[in-house]
MIVOLO-189926 format. One record per atom (N, C-alpha, C): atom name; residue in one letter; residue number from 1; x, z, y. Coordinates in nm, 2 decimals, always signed. Example, Ala and Ser with C-alpha at 12.3 -4.5 7.8 and 13.67 -1.06 7.14 Angstrom:
// residues 2
N;A;1;+1.32;+0.78;-0.57
CA;A;1;+1.23;+0.78;-0.45
C;A;1;+1.32;+0.78;-0.33
N;S;2;+1.28;+0.71;-0.22
CA;S;2;+1.37;+0.71;-0.11
C;S;2;+1.29;+0.79;+0.00
//
This chain:
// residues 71
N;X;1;+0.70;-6.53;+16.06
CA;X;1;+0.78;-6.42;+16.00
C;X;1;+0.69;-6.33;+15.91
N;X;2;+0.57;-6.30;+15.96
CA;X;2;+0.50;-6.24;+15.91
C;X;2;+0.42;-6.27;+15.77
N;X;3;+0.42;-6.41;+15.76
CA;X;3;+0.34;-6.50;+15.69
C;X;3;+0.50;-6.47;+15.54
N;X;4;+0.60;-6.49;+15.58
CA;X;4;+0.76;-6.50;+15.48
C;X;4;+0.72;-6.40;+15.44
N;X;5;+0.67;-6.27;+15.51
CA;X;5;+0.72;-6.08;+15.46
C;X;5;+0.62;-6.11;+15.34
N;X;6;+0.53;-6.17;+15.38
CA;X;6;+0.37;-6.11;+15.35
C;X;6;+0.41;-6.23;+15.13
N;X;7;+0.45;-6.34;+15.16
CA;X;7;+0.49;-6.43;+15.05
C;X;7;+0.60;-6.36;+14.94
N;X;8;+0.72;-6.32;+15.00
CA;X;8;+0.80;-6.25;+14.93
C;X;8;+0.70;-6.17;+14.89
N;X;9;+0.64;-6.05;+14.97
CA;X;9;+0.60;-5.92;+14.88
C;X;9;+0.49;-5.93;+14.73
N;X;10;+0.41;-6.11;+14.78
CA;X;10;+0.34;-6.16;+14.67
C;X;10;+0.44;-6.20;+14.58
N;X;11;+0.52;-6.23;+14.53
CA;X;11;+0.66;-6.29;+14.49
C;X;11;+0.65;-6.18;+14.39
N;X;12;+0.72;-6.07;+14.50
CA;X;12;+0.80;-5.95;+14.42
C;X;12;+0.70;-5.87;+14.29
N;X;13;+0.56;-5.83;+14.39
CA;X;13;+0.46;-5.78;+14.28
C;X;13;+0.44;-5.88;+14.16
N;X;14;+0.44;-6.01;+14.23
CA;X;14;+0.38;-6.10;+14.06
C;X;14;+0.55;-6.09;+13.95
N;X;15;+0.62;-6.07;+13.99
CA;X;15;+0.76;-6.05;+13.90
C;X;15;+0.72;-5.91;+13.83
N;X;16;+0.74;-5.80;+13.88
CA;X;16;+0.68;-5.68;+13.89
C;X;16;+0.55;-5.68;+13.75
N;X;17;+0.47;-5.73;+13.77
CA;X;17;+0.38;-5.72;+13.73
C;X;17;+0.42;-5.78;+13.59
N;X;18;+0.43;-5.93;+13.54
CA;X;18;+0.51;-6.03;+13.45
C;X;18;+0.59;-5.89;+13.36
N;X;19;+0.68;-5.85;+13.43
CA;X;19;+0.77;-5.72;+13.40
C;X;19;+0.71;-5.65;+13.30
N;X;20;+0.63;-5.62;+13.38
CA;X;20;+0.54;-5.50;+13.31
C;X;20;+0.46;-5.53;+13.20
N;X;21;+0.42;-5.65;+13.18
CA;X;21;+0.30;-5.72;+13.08
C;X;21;+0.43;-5.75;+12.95
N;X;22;+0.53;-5.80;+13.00
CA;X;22;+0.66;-5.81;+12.88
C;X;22;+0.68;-5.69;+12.86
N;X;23;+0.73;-5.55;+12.89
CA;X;23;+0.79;-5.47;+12.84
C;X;23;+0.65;-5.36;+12.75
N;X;24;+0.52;-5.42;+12.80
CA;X;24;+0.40;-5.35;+12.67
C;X;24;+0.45;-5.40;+12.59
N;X;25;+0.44;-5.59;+12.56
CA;X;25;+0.41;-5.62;+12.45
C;X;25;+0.52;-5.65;+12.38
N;X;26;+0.66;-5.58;+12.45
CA;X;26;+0.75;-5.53;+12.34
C;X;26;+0.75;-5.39;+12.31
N;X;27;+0.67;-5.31;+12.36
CA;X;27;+0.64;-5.17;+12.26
C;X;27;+0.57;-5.22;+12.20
N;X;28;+0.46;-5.28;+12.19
CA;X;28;+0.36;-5.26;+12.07
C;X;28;+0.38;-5.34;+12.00
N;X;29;+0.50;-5.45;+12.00
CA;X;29;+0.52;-5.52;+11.86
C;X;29;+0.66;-5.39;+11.82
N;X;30;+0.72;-5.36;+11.87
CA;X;30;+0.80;-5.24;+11.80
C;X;30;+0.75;-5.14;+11.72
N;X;31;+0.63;-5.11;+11.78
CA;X;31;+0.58;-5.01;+11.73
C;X;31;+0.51;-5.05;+11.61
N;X;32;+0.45;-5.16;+11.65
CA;X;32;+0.38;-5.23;+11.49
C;X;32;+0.44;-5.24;+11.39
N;X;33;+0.59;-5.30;+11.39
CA;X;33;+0.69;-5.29;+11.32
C;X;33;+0.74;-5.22;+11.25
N;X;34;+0.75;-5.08;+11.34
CA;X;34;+0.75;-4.99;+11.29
C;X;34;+0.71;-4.89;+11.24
N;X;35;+0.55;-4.89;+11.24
CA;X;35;+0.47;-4.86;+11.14
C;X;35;+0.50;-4.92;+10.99
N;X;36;+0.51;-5.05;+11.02
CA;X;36;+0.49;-5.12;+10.89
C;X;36;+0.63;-5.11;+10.80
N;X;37;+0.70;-5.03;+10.85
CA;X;37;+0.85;-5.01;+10.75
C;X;37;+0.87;-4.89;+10.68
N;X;38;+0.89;-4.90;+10.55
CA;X;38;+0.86;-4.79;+10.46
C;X;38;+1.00;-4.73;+10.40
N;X;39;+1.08;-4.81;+10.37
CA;X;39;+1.16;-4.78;+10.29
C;X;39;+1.33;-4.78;+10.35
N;X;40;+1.33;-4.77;+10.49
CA;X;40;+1.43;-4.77;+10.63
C;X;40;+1.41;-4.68;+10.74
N;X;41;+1.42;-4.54;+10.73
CA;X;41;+1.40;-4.50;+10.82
C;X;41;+1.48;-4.47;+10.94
N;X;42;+1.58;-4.55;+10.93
CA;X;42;+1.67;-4.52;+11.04
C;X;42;+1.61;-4.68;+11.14
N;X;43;+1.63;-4.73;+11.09
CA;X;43;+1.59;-4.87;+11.16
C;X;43;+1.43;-4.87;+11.18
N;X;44;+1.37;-4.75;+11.16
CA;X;44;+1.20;-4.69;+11.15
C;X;44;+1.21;-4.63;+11.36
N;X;45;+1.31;-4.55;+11.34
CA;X;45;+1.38;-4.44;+11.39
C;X;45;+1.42;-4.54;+11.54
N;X;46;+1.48;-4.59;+11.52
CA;X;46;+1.56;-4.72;+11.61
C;X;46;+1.42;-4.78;+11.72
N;X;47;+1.35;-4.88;+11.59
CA;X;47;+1.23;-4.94;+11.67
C;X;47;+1.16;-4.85;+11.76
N;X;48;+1.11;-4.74;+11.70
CA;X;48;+1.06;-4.62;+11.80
C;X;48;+1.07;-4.59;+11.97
N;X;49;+1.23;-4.55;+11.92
CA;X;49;+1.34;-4.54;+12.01
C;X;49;+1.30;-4.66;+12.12
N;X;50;+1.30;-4.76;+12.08
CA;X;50;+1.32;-4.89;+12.17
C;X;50;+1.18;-4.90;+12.25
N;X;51;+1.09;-4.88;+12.18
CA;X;51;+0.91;-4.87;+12.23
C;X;51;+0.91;-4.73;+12.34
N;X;52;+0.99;-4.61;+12.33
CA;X;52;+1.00;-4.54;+12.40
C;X;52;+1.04;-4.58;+12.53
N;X;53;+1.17;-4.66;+12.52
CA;X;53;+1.23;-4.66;+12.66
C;X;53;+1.18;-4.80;+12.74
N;X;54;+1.07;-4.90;+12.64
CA;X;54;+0.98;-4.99;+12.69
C;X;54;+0.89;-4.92;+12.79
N;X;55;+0.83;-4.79;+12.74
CA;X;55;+0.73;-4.66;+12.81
C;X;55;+0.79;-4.61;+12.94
N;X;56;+0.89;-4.59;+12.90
CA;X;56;+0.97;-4.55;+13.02
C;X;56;+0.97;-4.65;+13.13
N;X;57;+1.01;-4.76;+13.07
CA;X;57;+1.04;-4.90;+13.21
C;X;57;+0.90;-4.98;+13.28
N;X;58;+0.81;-4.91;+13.16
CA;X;58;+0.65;-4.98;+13.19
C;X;58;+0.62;-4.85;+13.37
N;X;59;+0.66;-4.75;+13.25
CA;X;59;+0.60;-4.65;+13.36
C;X;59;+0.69;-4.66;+13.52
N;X;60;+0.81;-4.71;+13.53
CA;X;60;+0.87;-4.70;+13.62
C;X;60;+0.85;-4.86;+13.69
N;X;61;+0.76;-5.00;+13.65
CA;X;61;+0.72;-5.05;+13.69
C;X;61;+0.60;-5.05;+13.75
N;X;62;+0.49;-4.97;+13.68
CA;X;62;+0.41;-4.91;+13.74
C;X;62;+0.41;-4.88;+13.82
N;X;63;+0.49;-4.74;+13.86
CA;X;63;+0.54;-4.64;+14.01
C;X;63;+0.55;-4.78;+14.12
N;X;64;+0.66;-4.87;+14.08
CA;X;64;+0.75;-4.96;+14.20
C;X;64;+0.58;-5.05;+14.26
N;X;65;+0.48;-5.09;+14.17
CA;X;65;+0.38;-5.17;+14.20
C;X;65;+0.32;-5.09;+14.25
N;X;66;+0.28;-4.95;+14.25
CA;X;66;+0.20;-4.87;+14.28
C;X;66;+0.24;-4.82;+14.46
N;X;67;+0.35;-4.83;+14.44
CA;X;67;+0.44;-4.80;+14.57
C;X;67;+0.43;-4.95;+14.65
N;X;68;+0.47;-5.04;+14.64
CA;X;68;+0.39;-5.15;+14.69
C;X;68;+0.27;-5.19;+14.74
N;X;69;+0.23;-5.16;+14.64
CA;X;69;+0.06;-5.19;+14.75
C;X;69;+0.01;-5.04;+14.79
N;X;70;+0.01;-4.94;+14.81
CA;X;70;+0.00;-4.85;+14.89
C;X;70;+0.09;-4.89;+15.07
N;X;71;+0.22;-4.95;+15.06
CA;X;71;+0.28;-5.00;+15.12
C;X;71;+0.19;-5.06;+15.31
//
């Protein structure tokens, strides 16, 4: 039983983690993007936006792994 808990919780963090490695490297190609757009600023404005709430879900995957292995 012990050996199951202990597998899932490796499970959960490697998802967790995967999670987290995808939602950088969709801010920073947003953001690159949207650096590189000159003459759109609403769709400038948009990409931003979207790299923001990448920040947000990075940082709230952070918290959940951080809260796991303190666990």
């Amino acid at each position: 039983m012990f050996d199951r808990k202990n597998k899932e919780e490796e499970n959960l963090v490697s998802i967790l983690e995967n999670s987290k490695e995808i939602e950088e490297n969709l801010m920073r190609t947003y953001l690159i993007t949207a650096e590189r757009i000159h003459n759109n600023n609403e769709l400038k404005e948009r990409l931003e936006n979207f790299a923001q709430g990448n920040a947000k879900r990075t940082k709230q995957l952070i918290d959940e792994l951080n809260d796991l292995k303190n666990d």
